[in-house]
N, C-alpha and C positions, 0 to 999 in steps of 0.2 A: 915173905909172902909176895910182895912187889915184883920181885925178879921171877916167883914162880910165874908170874900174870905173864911176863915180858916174855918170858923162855915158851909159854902157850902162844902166845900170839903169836912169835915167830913159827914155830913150829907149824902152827894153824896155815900161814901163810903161806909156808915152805912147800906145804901137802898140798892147798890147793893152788898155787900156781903150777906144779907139776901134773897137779891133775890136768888143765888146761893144756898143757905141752902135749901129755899121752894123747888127750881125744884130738888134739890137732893132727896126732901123728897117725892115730886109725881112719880118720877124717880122710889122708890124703892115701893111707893103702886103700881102702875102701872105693876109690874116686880111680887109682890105676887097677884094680882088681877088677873095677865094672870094663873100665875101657881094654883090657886086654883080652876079658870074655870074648866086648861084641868082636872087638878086631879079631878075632880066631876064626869067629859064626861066622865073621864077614868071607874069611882066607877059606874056607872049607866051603861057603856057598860061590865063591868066586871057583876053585878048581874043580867042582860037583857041575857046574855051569860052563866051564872048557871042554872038559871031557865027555860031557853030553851033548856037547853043542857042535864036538870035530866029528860025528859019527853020522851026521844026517847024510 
């Protein structure tokens, strides 16, 4: 019974420190996903703003 308690709590532990690892790891695509968005709006309102702005 001893070791069954020992072999859950490792296990317990195993599961949630991995959990911590994943959400760090959605944690930082989520943080390059936002900034690649705005950089693109930025790149598409930067050449929408050349190309409008060579015709005056």
């Amino acid at each position: 019974m001893r070791l069954f308690i020992l072999s859950l709590v490792c296990f317990l532990a195993f599961c949630l420190g991995s959990c911590s690892v994943v959400e760090g790891i959605f944690k930082a695509g989520m943080v390059w996903g936002i900034l690649l968005v705005v950089g693109f709006i930025a790149l598409i309102i930067f050449i929408i703003a050349k190309v409008s702005g060579g015709r005056k």
